[in-house]
C-alpha positions in Angstrom: -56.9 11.8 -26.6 -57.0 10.9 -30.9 -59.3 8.2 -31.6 -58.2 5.4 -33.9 -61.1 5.6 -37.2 -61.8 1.9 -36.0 -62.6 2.2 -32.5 -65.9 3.5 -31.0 -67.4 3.3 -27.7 -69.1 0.6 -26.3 -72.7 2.1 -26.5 -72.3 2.3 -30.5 -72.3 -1.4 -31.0 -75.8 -3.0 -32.4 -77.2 -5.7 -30.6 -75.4 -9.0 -31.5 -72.3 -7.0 -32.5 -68.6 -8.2 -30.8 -66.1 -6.5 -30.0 -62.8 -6.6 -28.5 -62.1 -3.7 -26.3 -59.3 -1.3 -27.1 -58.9 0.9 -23.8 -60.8 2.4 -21.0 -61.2 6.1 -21.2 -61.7 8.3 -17.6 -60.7 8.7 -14.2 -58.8 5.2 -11.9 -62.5 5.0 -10.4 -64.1 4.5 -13.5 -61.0 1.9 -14.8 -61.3 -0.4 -11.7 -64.9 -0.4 -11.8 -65.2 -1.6 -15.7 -62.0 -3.9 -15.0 -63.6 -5.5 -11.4 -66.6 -6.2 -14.1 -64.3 -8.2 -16.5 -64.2 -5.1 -18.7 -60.7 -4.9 -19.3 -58.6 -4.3 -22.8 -58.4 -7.1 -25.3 -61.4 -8.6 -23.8 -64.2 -9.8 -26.0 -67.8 -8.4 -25.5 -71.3 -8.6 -27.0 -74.3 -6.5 -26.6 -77.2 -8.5 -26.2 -80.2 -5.7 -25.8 -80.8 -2.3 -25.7 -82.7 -1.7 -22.5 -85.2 1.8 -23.5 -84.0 4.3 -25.4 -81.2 6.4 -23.9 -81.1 3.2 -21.1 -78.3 0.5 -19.9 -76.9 -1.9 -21.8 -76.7 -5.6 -21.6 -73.6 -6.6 -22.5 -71.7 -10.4 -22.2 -67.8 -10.6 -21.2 -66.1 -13.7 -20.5 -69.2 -15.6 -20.2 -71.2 -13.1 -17.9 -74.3 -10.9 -18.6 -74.2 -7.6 -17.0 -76.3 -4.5 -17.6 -74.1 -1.6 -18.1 -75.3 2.1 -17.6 -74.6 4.2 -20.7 -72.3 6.8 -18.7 -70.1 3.6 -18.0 -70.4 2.3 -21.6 -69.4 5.5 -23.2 -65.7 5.0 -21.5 -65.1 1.7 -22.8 -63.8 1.7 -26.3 -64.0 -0.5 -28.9 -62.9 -2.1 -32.1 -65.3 -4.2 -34.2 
């Protein structure tokens, strides 16, 4: 799959960053997970924190916090 220069995945956000996501990349078990979260395309979504390093996210779509596990956030792409 070709990457558009503008979008990114989800993990490469800064905290405080928005962005609207683009499209979910992986498997239907991945895609119904993210979208059963509110993660679905044209959505809006924030990172709030970094949790650790290499650790899960907290994000905020349509008014929810969640904390989102890197593997997850990697499939979830982007634009600023």
């Amino acid at each position: 799959m070709m990457q558009d220069m503008n979008h990114m995945p989800l993990e490469k956000l800064s905290p405080n960053q928005i962005g609207e996501i683009v499209s979910i990349i992986g498997g239907r078990i991945a895609a119904k997970r993210l979208a059963d979260l509110g993660l679905v395309p044209g959505a809006q979504i924030k990172i709030l924190r970094r949790i650790l390093l290499r650790g899960p996210l907290e994000i905020e779509v349509k008014g929810s916090r969640l904390i989102l596990g890197r593997g997850l956030a990697a499939k979830v792409l982007v634009k600023k």
